[in-house]
Backbone as CSV, one residue per row, in Angstrom:
resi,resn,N_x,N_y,N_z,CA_x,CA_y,CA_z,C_x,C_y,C_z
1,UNK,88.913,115.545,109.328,89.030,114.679,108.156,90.439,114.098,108.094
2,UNK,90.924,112.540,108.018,91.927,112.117,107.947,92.478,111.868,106.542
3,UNK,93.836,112.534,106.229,93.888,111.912,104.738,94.955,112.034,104.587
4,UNK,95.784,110.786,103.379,97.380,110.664,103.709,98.254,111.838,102.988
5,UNK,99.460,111.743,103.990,100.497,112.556,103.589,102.020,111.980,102.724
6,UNK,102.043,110.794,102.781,103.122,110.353,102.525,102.867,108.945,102.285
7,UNK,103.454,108.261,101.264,103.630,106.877,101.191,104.741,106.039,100.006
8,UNK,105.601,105.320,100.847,106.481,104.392,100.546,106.358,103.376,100.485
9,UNK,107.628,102.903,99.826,107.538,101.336,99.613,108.877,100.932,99.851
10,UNK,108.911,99.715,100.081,110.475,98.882,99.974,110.445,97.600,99.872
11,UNK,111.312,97.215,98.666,111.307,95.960,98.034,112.716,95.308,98.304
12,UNK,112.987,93.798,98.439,114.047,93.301,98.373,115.081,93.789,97.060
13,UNK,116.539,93.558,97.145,117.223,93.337,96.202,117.220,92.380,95.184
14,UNK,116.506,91.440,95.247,116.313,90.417,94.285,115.098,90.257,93.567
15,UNK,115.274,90.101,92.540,114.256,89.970,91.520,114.057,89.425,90.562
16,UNK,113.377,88.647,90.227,113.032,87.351,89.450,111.997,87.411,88.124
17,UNK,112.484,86.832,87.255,110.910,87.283,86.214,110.324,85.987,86.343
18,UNK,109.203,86.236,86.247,108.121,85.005,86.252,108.710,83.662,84.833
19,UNK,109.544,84.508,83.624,109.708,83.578,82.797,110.833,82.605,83.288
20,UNK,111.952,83.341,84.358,113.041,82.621,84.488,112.816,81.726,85.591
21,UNK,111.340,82.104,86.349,111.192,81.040,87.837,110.425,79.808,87.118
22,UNK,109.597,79.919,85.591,109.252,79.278,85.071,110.386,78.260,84.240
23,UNK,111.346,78.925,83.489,112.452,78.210,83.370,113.045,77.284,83.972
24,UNK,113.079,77.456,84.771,114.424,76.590,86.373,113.738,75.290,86.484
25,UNK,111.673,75.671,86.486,111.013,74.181,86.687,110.619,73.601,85.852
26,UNK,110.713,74.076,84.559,110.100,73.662,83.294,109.803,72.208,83.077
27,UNK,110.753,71.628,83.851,111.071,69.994,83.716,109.964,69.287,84.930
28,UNK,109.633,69.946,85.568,108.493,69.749,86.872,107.006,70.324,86.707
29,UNK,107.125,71.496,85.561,105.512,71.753,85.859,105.101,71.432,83.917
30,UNK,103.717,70.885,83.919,103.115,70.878,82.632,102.415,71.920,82.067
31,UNK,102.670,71.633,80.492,102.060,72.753,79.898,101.322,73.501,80.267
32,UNK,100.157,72.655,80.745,98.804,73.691,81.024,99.058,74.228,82.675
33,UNK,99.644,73.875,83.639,100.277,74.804,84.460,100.711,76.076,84.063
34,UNK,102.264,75.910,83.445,102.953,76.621,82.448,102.400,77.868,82.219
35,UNK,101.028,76.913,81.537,100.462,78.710,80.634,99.540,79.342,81.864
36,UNK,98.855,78.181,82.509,98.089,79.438,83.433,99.146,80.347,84.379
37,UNK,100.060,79.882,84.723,101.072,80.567,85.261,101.934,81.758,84.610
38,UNK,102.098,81.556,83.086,102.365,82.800,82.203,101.322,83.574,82.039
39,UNK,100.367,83.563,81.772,98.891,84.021,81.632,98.371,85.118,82.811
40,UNK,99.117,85.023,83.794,98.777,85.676,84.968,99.218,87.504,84.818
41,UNK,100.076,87.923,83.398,100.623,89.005,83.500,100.810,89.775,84.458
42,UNK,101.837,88.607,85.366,102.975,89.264,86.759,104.725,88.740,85.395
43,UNK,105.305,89.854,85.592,106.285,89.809,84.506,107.239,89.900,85.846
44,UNK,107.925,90.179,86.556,108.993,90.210,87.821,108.236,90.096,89.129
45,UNK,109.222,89.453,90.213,108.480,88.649,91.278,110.161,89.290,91.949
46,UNK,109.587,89.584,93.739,110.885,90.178,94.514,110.878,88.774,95.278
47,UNK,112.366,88.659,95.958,112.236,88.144,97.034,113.687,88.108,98.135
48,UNK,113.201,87.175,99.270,113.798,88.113,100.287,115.058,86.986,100.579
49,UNK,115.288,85.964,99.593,116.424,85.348,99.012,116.813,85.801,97.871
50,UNK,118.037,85.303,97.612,118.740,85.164,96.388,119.028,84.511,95.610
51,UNK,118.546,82.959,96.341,118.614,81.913,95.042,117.175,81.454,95.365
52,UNK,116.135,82.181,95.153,115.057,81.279,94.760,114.702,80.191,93.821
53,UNK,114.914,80.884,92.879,114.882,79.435,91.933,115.551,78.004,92.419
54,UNK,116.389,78.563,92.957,117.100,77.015,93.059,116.897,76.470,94.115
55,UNK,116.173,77.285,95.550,115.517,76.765,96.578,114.261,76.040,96.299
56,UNK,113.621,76.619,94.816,112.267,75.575,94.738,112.905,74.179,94.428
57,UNK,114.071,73.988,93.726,114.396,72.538,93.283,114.804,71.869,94.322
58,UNK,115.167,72.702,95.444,115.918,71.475,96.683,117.395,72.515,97.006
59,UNK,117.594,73.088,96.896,118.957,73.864,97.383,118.361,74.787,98.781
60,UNK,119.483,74.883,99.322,119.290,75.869,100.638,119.499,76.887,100.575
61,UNK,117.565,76.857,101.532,118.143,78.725,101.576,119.032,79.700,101.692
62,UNK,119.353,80.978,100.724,119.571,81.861,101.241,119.290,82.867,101.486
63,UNK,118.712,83.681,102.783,118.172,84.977,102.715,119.044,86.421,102.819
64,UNK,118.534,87.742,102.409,118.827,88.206,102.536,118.481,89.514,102.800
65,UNK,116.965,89.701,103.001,116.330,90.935,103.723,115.205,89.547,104.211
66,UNK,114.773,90.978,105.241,113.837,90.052,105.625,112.554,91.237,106.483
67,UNK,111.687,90.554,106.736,110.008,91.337,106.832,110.448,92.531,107.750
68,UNK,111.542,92.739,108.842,112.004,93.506,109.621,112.240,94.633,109.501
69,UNK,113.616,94.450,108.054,114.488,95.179,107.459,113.533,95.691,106.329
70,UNK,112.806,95.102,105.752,111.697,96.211,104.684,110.991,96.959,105.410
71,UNK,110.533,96.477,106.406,109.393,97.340,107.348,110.209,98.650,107.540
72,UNK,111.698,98.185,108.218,112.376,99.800,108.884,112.713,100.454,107.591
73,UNK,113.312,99.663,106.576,113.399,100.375,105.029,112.318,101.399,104.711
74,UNK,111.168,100.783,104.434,110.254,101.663,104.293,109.814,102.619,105.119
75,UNK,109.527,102.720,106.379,109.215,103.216,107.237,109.962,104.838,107.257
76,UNK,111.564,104.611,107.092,112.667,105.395,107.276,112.284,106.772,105.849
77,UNK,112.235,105.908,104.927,111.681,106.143,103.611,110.748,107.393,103.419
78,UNK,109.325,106.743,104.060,108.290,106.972,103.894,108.470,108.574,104.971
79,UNK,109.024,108.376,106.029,109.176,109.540,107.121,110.059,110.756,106.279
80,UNK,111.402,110.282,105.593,112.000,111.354,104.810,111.519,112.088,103.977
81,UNK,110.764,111.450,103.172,110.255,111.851,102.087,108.919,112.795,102.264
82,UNK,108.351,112.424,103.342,107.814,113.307,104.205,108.184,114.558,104.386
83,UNK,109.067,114.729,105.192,109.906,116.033,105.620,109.100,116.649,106.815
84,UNK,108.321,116.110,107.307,107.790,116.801,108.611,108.330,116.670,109.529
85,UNK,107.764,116.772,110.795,108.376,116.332,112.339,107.994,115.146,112.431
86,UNK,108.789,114.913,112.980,108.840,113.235,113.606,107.889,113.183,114.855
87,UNK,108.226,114.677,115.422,107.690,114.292,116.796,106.250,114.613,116.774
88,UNK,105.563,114.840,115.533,103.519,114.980,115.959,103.770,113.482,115.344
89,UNK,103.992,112.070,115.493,103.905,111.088,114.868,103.507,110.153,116.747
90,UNK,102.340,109.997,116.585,102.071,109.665,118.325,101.781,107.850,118.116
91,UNK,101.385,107.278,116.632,101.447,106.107,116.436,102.068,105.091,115.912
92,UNK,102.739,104.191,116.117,103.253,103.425,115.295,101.895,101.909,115.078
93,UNK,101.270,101.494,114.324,100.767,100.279,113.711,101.652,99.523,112.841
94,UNK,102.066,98.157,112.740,102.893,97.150,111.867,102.374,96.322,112.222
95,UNK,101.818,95.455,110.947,100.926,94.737,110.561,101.896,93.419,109.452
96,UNK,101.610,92.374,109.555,102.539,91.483,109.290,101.983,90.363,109.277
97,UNK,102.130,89.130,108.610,101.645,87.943,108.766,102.858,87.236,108.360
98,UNK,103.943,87.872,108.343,105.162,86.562,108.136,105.988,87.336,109.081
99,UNK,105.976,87.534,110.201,107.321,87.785,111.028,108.413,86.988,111.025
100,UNK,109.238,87.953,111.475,111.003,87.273,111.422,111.048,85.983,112.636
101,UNK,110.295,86.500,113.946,109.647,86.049,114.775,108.785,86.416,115.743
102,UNK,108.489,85.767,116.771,107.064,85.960,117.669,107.410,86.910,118.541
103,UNK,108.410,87.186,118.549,108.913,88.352,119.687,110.393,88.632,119.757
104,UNK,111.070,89.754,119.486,110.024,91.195,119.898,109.088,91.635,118.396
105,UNK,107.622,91.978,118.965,107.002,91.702,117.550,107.815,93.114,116.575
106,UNK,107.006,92.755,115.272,107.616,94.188,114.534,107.327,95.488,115.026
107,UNK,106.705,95.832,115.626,106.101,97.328,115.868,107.597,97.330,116.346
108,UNK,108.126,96.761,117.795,108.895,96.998,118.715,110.766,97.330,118.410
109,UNK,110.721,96.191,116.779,111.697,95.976,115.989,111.915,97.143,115.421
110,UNK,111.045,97.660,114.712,110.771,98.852,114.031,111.467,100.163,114.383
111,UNK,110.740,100.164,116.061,110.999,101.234,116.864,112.525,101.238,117.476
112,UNK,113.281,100.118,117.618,114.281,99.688,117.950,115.644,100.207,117.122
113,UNK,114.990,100.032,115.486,116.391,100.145,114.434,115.678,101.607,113.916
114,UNK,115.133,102.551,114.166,114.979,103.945,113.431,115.101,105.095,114.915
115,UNK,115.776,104.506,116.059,116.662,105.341,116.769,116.692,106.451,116.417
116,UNK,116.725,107.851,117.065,116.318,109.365,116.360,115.867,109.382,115.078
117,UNK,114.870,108.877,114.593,114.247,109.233,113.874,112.092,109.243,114.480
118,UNK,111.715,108.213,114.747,110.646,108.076,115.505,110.999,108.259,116.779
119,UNK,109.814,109.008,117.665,109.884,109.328,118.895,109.563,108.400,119.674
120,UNK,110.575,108.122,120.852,110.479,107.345,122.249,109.123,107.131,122.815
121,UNK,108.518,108.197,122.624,107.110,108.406,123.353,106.244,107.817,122.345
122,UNK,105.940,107.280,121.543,105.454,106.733,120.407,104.805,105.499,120.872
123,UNK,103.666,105.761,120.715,102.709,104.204,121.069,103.071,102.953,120.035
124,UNK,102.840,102.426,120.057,102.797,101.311,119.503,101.574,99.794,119.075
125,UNK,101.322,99.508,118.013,100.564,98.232,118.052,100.489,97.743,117.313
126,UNK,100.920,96.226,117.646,101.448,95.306,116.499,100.633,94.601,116.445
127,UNK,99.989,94.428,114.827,99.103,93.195,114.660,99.747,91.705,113.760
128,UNK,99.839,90.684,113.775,100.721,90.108,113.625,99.512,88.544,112.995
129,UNK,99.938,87.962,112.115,99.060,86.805,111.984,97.460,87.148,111.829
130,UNK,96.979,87.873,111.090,95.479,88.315,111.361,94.916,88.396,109.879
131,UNK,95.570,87.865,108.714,95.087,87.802,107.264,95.133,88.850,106.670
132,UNK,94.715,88.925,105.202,94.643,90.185,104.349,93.827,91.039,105.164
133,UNK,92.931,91.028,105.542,91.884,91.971,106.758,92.469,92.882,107.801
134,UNK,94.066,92.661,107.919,94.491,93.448,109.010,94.731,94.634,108.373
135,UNK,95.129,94.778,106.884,95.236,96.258,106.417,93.942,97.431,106.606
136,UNK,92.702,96.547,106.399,92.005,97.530,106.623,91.784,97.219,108.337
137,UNK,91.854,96.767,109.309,91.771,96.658,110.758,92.918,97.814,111.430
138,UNK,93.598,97.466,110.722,95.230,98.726,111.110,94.681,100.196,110.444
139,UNK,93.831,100.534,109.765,93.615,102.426,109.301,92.568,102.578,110.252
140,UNK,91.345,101.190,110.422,90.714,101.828,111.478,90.968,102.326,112.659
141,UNK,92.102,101.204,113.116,92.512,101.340,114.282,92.812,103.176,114.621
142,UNK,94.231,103.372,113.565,94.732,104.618,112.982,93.705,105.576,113.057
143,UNK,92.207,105.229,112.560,91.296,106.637,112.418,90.779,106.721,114.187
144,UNK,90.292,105.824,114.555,90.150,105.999,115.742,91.632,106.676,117.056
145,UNK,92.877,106.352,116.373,93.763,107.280,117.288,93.306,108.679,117.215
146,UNK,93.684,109.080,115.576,93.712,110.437,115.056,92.310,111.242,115.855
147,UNK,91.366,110.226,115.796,90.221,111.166,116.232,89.846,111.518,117.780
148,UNK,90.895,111.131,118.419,90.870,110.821,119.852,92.132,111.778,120.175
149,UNK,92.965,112.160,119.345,94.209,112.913,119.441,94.414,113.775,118.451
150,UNK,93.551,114.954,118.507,93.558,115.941,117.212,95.212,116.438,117.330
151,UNK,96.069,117.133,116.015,97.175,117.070,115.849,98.024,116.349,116.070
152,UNK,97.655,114.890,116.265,98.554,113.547,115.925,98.541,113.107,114.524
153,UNK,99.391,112.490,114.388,100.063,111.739,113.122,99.905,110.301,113.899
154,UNK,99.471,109.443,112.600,99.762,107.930,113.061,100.611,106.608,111.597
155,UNK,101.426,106.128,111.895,101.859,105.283,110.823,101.368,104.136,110.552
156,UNK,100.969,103.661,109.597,100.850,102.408,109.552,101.521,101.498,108.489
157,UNK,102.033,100.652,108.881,103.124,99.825,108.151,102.431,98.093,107.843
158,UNK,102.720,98.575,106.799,102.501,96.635,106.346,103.678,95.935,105.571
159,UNK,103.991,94.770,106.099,106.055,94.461,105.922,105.315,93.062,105.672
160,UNK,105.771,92.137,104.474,105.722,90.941,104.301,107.017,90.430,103.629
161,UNK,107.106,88.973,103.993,108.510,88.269,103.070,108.107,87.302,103.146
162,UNK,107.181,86.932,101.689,106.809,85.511,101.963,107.372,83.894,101.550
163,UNK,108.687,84.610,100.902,109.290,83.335,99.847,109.660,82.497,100.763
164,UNK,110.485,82.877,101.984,111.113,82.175,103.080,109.814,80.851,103.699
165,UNK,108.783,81.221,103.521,107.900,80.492,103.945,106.946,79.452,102.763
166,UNK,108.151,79.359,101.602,107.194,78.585,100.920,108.286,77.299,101.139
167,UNK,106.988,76.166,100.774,107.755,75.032,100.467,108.555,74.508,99.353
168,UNK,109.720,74.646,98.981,110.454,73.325,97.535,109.312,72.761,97.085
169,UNK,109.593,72.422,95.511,108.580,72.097,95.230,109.577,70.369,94.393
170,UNK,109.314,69.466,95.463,109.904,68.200,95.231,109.960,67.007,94.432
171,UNK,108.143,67.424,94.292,107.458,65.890,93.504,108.097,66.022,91.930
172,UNK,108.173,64.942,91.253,108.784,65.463,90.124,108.130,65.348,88.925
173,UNK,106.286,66.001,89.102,105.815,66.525,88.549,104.493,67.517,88.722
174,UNK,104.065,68.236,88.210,102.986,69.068,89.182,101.949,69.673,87.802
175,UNK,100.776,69.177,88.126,99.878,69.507,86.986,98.691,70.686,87.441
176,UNK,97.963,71.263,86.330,96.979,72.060,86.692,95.587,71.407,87.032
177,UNK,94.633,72.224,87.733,93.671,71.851,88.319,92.483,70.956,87.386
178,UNK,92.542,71.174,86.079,91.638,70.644,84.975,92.240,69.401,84.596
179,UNK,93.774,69.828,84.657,94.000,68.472,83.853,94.134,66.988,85.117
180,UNK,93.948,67.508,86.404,94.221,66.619,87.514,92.632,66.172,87.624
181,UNK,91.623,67.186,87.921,90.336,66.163,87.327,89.815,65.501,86.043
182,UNK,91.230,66.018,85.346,90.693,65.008,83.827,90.713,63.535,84.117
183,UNK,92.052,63.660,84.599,93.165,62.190,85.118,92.125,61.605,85.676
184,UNK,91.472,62.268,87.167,90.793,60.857,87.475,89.728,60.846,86.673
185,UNK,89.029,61.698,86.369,87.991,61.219,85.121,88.098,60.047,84.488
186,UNK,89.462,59.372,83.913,89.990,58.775,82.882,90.580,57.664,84.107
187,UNK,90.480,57.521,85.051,90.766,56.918,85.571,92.242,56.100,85.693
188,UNK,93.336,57.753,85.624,94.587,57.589,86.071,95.244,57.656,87.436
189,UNK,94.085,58.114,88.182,94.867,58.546,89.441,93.312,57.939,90.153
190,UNK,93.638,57.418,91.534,92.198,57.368,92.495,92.105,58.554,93.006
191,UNK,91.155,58.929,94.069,90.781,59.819,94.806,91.387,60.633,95.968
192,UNK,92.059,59.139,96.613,93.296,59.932,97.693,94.425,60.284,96.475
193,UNK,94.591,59.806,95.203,96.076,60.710,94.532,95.527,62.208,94.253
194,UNK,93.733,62.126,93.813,93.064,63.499,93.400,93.259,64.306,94.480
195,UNK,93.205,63.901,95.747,93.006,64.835,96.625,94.525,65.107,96.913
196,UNK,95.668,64.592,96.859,96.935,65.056,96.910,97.342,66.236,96.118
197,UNK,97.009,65.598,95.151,97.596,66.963,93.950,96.938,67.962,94.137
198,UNK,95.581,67.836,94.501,94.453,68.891,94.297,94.991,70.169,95.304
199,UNK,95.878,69.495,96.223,96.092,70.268,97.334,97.485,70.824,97.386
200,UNK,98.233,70.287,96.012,99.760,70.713,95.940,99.461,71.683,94.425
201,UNK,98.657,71.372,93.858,98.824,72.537,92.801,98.899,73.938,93.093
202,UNK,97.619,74.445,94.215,97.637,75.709,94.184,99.156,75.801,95.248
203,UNK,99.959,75.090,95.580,100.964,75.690,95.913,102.365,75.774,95.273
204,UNK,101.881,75.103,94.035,102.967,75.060,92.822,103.223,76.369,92.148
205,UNK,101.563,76.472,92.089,101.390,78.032,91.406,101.655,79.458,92.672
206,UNK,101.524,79.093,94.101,101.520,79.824,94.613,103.263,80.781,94.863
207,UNK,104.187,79.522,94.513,105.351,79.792,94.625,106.157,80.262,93.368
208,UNK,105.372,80.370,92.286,105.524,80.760,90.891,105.283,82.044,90.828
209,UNK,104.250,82.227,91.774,103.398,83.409,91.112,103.386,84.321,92.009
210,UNK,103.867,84.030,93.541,103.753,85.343,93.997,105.005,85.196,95.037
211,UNK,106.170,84.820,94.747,107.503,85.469,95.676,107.234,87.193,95.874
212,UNK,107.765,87.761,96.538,107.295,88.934,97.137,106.730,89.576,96.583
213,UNK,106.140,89.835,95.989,105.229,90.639,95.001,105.127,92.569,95.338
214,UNK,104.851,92.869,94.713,104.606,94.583,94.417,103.681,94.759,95.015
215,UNK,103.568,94.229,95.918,102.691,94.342,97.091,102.993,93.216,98.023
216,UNK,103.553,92.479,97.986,104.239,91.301,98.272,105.302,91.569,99.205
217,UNK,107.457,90.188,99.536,108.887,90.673,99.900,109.478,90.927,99.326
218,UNK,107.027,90.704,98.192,106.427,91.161,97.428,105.195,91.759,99.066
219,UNK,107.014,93.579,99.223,105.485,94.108,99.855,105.784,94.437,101.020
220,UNK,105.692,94.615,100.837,107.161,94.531,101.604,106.923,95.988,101.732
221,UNK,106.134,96.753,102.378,106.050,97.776,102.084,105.063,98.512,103.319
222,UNK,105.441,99.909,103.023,104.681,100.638,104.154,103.828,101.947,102.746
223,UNK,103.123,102.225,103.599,102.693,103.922,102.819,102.474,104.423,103.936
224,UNK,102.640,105.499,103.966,102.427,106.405,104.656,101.472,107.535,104.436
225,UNK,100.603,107.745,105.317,99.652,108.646,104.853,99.086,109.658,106.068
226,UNK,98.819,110.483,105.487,97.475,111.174,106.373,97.647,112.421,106.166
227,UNK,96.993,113.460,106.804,96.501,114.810,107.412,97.454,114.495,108.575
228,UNK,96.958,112.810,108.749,97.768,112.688,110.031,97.853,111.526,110.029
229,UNK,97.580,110.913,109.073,98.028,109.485,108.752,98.713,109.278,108.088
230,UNK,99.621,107.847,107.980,100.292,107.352,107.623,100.116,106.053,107.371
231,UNK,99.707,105.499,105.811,99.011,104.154,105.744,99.827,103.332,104.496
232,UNK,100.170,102.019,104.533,101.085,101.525,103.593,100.536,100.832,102.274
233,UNK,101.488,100.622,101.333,100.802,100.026,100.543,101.493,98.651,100.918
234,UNK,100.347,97.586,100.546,100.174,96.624,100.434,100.133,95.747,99.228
């Protein structure tokens, strides 16, 4: 029977409340945005900059953790707090859809910066780009080690930083989804403007509403689990 022993988390240093990322654009998004975006009861948002807010208006990035450095954060974390041996730990899994980059993937990164702490001999497998679906693809994977290697331990890590990958939000105005099919209803906007907006709202809200999230850079996070697993939260 596999079942967890340990689980961590690690979040950026920065942190944002949803009222003050709402603040900064107030002058760019409309009411009824506004409220569906307050309405969401997410009250603080992480991320893996430090001036977000002011990167949505047009300022340059700055980062300052990133999907790498939470992964080994947590990871390091999740193993201490533990207190077992390092060395029945025969798997490493890191699972990711925003890497720092394409290579060396995270598993390898991972294994690279926690030097005596995870063992040399330590498999490895990085899933990388594979959607919300890889969390549960990464425990199967994990149950199928464990059951193939009785008295192994296996980790599995899930590391995201997604602010770095959103777009500024430029246009200098951005409405909600009702009131953009009101418009053309009423015949303010044609069809190619409907289909513009239609396709920039949910990313108005997407950058409002979920900079790293508590599960998120929002999420930055591993758990650790098992009998002999080790599985993250997400």
């Amino acid at each position: 029977m596999i079942s967890m022993i340990s689980a961590s988390t690690a979040t950026p240093q920065n942190r944002i409340s949803t009222t003050e990322l709402v603040a900064s654009m107030m002058h760019k998004l409309s009411p009824e945005l506004i409220n569906t975006i307050c309405s969401l009861g997410v009250e603080n948002r992480y991320s893996a900059m430090d001036n977000y807010a002011d990167f949505l208006t047009g300022a340059s990035m700055n980062p300052t953790s990133s999907t790498t450095e939470l992964g080994v954060n947590a990871t390091r974390k999740c193993i201490e707090e533990w207190g077992g041996d390092p060395s029945q730990i025969g798997l490493l899994i890191a699972a990711t859809n925003t890497p720092d980059q394409m290579l060396p993937c995270l598993a390898s990164e991972v294994m690279a910066r926690t030097h005596g702490l995870l063992p040399r001999s330590l498999s490895t497998v990085s899933m990388q780009s594979q959607g919300c679906s890889v969390m549960l693809k990464s425990v199967e994977v994990a149950q199928w080690y464990l059951a193939a290697n009785p008295g192994k331990m296996a980790v599995v890590l899930m590391s995201e930083a997604h602010t770095p990958y959103v777009a500024p939000l430029l246009r200098d105005e951005y409405h909600g989804f009702r009131e953009i099919a009101r418009m053309r209803k009423n015949g303010k906007i044609n069809d190619s403007e409907f289909e513009q907006q239609r396709t920039e709202t949910p990313l108005a809200e997407l950058v409002v509403i979920s900079p790293e999230r508590n599960r998120h850079d929002q999420f930055i996070g591993i758990r650790c689990g098992a009998q002999r697993l080790f599985s993250p939260l997400i």
